[in-house]
C-alpha distance (Angstrom), angle and dihedral (degrees) to the residues before:
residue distance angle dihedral
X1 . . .
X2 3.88 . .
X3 3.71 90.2 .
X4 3.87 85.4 63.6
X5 3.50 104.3 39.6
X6 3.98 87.3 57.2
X7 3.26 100.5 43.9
X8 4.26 90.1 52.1
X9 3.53 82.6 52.2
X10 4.03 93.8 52.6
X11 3.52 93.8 45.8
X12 3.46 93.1 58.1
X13 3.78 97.2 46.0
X14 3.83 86.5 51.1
X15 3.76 102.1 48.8
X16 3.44 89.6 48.8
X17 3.93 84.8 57.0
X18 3.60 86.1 62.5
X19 4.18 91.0 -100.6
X20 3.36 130.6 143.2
X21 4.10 104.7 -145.0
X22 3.90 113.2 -166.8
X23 3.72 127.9 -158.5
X24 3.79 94.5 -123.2
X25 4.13 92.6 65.4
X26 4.20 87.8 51.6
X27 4.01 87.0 43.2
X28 4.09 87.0 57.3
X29 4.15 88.2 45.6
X30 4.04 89.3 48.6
X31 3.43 121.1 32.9
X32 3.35 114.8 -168.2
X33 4.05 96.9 25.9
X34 3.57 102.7 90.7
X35 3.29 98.7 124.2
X36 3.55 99.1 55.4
X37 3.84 88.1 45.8
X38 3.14 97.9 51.9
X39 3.69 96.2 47.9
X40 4.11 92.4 55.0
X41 3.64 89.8 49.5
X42 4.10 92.5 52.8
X43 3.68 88.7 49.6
X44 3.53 102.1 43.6
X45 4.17 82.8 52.6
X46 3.90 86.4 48.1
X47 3.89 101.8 52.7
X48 3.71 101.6 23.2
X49 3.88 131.3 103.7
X50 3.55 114.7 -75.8
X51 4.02 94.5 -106.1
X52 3.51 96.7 51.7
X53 4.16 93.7 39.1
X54 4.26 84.1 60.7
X55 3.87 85.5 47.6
X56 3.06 101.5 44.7
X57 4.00 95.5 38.1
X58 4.09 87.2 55.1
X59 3.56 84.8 47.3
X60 4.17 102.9 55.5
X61 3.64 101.3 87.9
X62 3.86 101.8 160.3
X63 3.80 88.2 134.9
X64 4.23 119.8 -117.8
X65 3.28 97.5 -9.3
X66 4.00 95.4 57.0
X67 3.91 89.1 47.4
X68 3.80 91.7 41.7
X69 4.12 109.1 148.8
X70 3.93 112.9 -145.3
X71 3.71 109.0 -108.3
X72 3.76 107.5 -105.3
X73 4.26 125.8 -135.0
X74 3.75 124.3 172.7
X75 4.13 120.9 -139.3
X76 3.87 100.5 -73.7
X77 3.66 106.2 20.0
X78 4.58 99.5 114.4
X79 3.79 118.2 -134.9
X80 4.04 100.8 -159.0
X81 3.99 100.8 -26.0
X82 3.69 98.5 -38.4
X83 3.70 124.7 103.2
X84 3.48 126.3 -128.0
X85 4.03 114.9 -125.7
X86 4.12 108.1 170.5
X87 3.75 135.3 -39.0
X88 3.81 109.2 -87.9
X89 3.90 94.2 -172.9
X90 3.93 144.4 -17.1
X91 4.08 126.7 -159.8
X92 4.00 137.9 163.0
X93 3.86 84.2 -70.8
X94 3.56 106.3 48.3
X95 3.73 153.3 -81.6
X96 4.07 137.6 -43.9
X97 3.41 122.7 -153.8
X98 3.69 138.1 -163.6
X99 4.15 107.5 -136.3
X100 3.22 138.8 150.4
X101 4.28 131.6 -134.5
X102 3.82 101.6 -128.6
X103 4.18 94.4 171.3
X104 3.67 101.3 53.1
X105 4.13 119.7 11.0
X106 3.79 119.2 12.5
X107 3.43 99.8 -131.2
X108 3.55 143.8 95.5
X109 3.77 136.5 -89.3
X110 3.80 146.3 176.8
X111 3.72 123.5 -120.0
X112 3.39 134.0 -148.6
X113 3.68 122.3 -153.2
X114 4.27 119.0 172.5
X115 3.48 117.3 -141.7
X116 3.94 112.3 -81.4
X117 3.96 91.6 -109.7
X118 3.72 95.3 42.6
X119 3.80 98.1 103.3
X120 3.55 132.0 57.2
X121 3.61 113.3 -167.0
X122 3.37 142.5 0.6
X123 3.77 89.9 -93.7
X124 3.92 84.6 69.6
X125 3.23 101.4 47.7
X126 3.90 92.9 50.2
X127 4.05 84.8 49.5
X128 3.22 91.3 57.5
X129 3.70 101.6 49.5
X130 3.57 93.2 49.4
X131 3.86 92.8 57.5
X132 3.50 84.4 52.5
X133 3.71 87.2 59.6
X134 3.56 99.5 50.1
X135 3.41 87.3 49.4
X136 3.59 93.8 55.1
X137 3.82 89.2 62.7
X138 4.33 93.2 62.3
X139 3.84 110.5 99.8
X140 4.01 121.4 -179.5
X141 3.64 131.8 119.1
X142 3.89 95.1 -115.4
X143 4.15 91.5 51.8
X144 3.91 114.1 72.1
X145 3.70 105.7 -129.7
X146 3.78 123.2 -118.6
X147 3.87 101.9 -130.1
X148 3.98 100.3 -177.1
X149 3.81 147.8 -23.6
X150 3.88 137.9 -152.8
X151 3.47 143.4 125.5
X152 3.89 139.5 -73.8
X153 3.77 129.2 -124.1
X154 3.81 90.2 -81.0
X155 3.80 102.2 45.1
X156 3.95 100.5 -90.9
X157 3.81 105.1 141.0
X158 3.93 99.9 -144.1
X159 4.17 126.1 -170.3
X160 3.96 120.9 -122.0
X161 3.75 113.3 -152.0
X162 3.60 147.8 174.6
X163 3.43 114.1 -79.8
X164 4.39 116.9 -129.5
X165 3.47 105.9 -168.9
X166 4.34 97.6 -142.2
X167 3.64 150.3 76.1
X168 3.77 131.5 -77.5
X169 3.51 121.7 -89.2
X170 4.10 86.5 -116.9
X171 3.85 93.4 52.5
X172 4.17 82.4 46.8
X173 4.39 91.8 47.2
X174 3.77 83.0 48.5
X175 3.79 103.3 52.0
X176 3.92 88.1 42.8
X177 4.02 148.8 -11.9
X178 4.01 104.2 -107.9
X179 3.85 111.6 -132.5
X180 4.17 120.6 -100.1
X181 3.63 88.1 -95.3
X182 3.67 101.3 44.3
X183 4.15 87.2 50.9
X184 3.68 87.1 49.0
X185 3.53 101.0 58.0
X186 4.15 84.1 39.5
X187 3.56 99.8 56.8
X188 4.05 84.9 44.0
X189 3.76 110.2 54.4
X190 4.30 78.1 39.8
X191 3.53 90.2 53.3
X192 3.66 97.5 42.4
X193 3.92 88.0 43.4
X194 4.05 93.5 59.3
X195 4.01 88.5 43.6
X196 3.74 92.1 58.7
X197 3.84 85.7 55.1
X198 3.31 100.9 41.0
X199 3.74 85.4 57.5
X200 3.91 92.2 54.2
X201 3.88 81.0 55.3
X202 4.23 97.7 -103.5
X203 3.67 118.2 130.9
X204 3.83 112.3 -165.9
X205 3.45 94.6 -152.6
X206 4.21 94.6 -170.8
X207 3.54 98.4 55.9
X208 4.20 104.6 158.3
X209 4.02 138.3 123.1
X210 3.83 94.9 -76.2
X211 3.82 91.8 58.7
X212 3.94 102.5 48.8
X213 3.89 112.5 75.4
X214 3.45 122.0 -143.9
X215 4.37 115.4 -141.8
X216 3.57 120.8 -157.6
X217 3.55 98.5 -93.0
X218 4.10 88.5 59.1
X219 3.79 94.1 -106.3
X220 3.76 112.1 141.4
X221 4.00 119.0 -128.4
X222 3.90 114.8 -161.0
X223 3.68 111.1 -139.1
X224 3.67 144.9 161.2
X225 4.16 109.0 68.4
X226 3.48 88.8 177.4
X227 3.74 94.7 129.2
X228 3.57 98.1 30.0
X229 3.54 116.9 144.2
X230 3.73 120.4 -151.1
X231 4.13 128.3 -144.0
């Protein structure tokens, strides 16, 4: 977590220096941390300014995985039994989907599916659907559940969560400033939301606006355990 938190910082400093880091030169420093490396430098492309996203997206060069497209389904096509209804959202590493379980619960749920180059090896796919597991285990009304996990037709492991119909806390900051008691109660059921995990032994590790979802009775829903770690 540390490791990531400095190098974020580091980037920063540098591109503002005019440099153009790459992941392979912090790969050679850290053996064995690629993953978190690689992760900083696709969100740092993701939510910087537009110069530094084109630097820094000429500069990731960690071979298929930093290239990885997100692995496309249309409205109707099924990844495990669970229909596909639209796209609810794309990013550097992958697609969610809007479906809906037909064969056990009626109800809907939101999928989702990494890029097609994002993993490596076996090694990460396992990885990844053992956080998935862990995850599975959190229960509180401010964290959206992880329901299941598996693997499409071509050997993508993919997430199914619960779906929160609403809008992301930076979509609601942006529209509006909440009043002192409304961020109160925010930054408490959040707060209390992250504990709970934290005592199942999950760190979120990208906790911000984008990643909380906000229903339509202002209650916030932490999502996204993407780069979880587990203890």
């Amino acid at each position: 977590v540390l490791l990531g938190e400095l190098l974020r910082l580091e980037l920063e400093y540098r591109i503002r220096l005019g440099e153009t880091p790459t992941p392979s030169e912090y790969r050679s420093m850290f053996p064995g941390c690629g993953r978190i490396i690689e992760a900083v430098f696709h969100d740092r492309a993701r939510h910087d300014n537009p110069s530094a996203r084109v630097r820094l997206a000429q500069a990731v060069d960690c071979g298929p995985s930093a290239r990885a497209e997100p692995t496309r389904h249309s409205p109707g096509d099924t990844i495990g039994r669970y229909t596909i209804r639209k796209i609810l959202g794309s990013g550097a590493f992958g697609t969610v989907y809007l479906a809906s379980d037909e064969e056990m619960i009626r109800r809907p749920v939101a999928i989702k599916v990494p890029g097609s180059g994002r993993f490596e090896s076996r090694d990460d796919v396992h990885h990844f659907l053992e956080e998935a597991r862990t995850s599975a285990r959190l229960r509180h009304p401010s964290l959206v559940s992880v329901y299941d996990a598996g693997r499409t037709d071509d050997g993508t492991p993919y997430l199914v969560m619960e779906y929160v119909e609403g809008r992301p806390l930076s979509e609601v900051l942006a529209s509006g400033r909440p009043s002192v008691a409304q961020t109160a109660e925010l930054i408490a059921r959040v707060a209390d939301a992250v504990h709970e995990a934290h005592k199942q032994g999950v760190i979120h590790r990208d906790l911000k606006s984008a990643n909380i979802i906000v229903d339509a009775e202002h209650k916030p829903h932490v999502t996204d355990f993407g780069m979880a770690i587990h203890e």
